[in-house]
N, C-alpha and C positions, 0 to 999 in steps of 0.2 A: 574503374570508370566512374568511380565516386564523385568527380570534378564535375560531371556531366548533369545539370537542373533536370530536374522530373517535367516533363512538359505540360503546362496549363488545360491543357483542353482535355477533358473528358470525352469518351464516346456517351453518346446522346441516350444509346440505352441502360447506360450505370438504372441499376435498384438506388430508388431514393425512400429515406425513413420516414415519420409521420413531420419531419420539420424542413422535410426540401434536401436534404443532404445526402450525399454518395458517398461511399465507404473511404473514395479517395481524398472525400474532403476533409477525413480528420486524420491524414498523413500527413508524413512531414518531409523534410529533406530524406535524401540519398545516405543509409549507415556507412560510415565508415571504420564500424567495428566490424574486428575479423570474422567470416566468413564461416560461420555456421555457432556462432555466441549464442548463449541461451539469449541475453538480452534483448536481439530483436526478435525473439518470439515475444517477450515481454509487453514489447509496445505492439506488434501484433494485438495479443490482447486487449491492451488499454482500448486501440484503436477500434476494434470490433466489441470492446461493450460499449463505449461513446457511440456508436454508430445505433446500436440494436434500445441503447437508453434516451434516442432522440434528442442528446444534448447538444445546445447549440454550442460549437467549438469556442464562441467569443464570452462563453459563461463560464471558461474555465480558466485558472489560475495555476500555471506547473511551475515548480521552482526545484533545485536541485542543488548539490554543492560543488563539489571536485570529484573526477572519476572516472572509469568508463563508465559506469550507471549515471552518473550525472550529466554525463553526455547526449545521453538517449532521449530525453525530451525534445531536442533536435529532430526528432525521428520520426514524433507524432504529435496529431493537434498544431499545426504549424500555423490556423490562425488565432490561437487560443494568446490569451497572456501569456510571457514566461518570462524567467528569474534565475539567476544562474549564480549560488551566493559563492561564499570565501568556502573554506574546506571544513567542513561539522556545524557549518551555522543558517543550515537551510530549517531547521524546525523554530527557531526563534525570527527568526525574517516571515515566515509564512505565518507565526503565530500576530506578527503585527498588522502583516496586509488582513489576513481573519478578520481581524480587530478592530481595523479601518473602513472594511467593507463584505461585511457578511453576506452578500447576494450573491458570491461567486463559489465556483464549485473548488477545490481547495484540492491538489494534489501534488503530493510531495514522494518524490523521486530520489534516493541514496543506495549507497553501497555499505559494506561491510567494514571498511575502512573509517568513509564516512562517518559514520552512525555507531561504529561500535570502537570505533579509538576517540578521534580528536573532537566526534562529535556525539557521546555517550551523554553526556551530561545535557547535550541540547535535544536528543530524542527522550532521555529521561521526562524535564520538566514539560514537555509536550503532549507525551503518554498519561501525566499526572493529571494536568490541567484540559485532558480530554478536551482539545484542543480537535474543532471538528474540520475532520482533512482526511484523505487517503493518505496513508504513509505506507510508500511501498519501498523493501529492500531488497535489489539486487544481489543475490548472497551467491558470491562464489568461493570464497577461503583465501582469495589470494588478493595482493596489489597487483592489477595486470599493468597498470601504467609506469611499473615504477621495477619492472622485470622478476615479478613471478613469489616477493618473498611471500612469509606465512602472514592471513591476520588476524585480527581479535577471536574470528568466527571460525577459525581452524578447529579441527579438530583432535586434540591429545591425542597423539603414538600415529597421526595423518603422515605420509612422508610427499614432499613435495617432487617435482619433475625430475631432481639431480638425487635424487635419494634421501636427500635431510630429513630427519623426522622431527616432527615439533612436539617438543616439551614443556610448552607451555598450554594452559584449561583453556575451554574456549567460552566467549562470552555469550551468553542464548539471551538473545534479544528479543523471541518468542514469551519464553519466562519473564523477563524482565518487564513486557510490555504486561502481561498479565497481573505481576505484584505490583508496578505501578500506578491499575487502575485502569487501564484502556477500556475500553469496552465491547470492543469488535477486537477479535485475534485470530489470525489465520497462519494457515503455511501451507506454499504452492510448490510444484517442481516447472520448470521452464518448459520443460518437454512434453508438461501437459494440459493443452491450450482449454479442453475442455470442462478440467476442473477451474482454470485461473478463470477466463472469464467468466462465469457465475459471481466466485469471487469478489471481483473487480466491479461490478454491477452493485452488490450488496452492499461493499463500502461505502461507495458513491451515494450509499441513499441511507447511511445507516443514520447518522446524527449527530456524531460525536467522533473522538480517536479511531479511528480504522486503520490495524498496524497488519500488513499483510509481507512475512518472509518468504521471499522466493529464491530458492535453492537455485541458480542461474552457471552451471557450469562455463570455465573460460577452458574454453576449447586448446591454447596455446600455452596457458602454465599451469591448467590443475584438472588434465581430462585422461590421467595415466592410472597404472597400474598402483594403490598404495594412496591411492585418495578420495576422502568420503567429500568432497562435492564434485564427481564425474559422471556424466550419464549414466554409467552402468549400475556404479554402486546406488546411486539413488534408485534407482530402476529396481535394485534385489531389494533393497531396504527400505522400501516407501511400503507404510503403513496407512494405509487409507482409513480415516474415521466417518466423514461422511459423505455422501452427496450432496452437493446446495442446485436448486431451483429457487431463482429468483423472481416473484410474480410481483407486478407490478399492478397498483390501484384498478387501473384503467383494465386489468384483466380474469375474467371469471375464476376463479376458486372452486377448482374439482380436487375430488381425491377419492382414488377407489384401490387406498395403499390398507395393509390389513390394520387395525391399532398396535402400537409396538414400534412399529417400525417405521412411523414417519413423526417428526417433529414441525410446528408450525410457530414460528418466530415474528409476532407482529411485531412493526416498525412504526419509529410514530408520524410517519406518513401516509399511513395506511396499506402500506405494500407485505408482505409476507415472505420471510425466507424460511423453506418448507426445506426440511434436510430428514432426506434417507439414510437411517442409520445404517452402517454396514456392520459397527458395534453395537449390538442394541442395550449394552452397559455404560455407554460411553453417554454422557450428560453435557452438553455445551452449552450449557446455561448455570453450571456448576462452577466456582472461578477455582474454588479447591479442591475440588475433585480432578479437574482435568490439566491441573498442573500435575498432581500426585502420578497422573495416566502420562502424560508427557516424559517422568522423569523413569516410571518403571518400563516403559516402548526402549528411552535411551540406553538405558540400562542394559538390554537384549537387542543394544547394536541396531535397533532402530528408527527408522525418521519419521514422524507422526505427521500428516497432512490432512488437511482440509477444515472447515473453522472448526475450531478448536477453541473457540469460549465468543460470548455474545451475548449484551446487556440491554432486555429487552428496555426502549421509553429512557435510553441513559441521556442524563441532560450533558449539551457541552458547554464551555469557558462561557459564552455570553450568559445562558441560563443561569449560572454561578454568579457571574457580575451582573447580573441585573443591565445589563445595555442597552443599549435604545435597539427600538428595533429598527430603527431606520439608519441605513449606513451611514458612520460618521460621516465620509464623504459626501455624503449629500444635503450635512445640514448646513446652515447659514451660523452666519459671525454671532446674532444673537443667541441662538442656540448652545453654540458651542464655547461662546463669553459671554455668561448670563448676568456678570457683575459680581462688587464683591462682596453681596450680602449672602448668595449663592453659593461662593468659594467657602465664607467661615464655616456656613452650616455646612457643608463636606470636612471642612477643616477637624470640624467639634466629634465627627466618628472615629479620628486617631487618637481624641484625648483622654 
């Protein structure tokens, strides 16, 4: 019944947030991905931290590339911006619109495919240049779109739905976002709405790169017996590291947790993400310790979730280039062609 619009009209008693908005206002079209995808718990979440984070839906900017993850922005935010790029080249489009107009909230949506084949090298330089955006991946191990084979993000001695086992390493784009720099790192499971939206709130406010992997089982080619991204197995092998509460400016700062065992993470907007250790070894504000922890969890066949490294005050791509603070869009001819006594003196920093 997918063909069928969602109808306009709200009941009159929708819960609206502190900006006039009902939950159903940061929905999107009717999914027509298959019928129980982790995916649309995904946007589920987006949709219910956007709601609880008062963002106006016309101050956000979603861009995605080829997929069924890339699909999913369809799903949610339906009055928001969006952007639907070629296949691997959504972090270099997003880093331009960034670039062009810093006012907008920046969220970027791929797959495993996406991001960890054809577009490796474009979530690379975006992780580097902490590039300030949500980057969120859909990670299920498989092409759903393209019937079922293995991909970047599979996992060695994984067997797919017909029994193939892949023989090939797999790429951890978790790791990767952490030696590249990022500054916010996370990993979610789909099936757990509780911890993602915390999550998905923190990013949104964090400052900089926010790469958040979510393990997103495809229910139709990789939910069998013999495969580490299917509810189950995620389910026996999820290693939880902490709990995130997300407090925002506008709200009192209590704590009556024992010392030890809560961490307090200012942001430099003044909001707080306050994380219950469940490790109280485990350090997320460590970038090399908590890879070393990442690799010894994998090691004993485990999947480590919840943020998992975060740089308090990290400056992003405009901070680095000195940018104006006012969106290029909005400046005037003179501004932005100051003449060419203006251009040599730029000219004379490459010489």
């Amino acid at each position: 019944m997918t063909y069928i619009a969602k109808p306009p009209l709200h009941h009159p008693a929708l819960a609206r947030n502190k900006v006039g908005y009902t939950r159903r206002d940061y929905e999107g079209k009717v999914s027509t991905l298959c019928a129980g995808c982790g995916h649309d718990s995904i946007s589920a979440a987006i949709i219910e931290a956007c709601w609880e984070m008062n963002i106006e839906p016309h101050r956000v900017a979603k861009l995605s590339g080829i997929g069924c993850s890339s699909k999913t922005p369809d799903y949610f935010l339906g009055a928001s911006h969006g952007f639907n790029t070629v296949h691997g080249r959504m972090p270099s489009v997003l880093t331009g619109a960034n670039l062009a107009n810093r006012d907008l909230l920046y969220l970027g949506v791929s797959g495993d495919g996406d991001s960890a084949s054809i577009g490796l090298g474009q979530f690379a330089h975006a992780m580097r240049r902490n590039v300030n955006m949500v980057y969120i991946v859909e990670n299920n191990g498989v092409y759903g779109l393209t019937k079922g084979q293995f991909s970047a993000t599979a996992d060695k001695g994984s067997k797919s739905k017909k029994g193939v086992v892949n023989a090939d390493s797999p790429v951890d784009l978790v790791g990767l976002a952490m030696q590249l720099g990022a500054s916010f790192v996370a990993r979610s499971f789909s099936g757990d709405k509780a911890q993602m939206v915390p999550l998905i709130k923190a990013a949104m406010e964090h400052g900089g790169a926010a790469f958040i992997d979510i393990i997103s089982p495809c229910v139709t080619f990789n939910n069998h017996a013999g495969s580490t991204r299917s509810y189950d197995w995620v389910r026996e092998h999820n290693e939880v590291v902490n709990r995130i509460d997300f407090i925002t400016p506008r709200d009192p700062i209590t704590a009556s947790i024992a010392p030890g065992e809560v961490v307090d993470v200012p942001q430099h907007d003044g909001s707080i993400l306050r994380l219950r250790k469940l490790h109280t070894d485990y350090d997320p504000t460590d970038r090399v310790a908590a890879m070393s922890y990442l690799h010894e969890r994998a090691a004993e066949g485990e999947l480590v979730t919840g943020l998992l490294y975060v740089e308090a005050g990290a400056d992003d791509l405009h901070a680095a280039q000195h940018t104006s603070l006012r969106p290029l869009n909005s400046l005037g001819k003179a501004d932005l062609c100051p003449g060419a006594a203006a251009l040599e003196k730029l000219n004379q920093r490459f010489r």
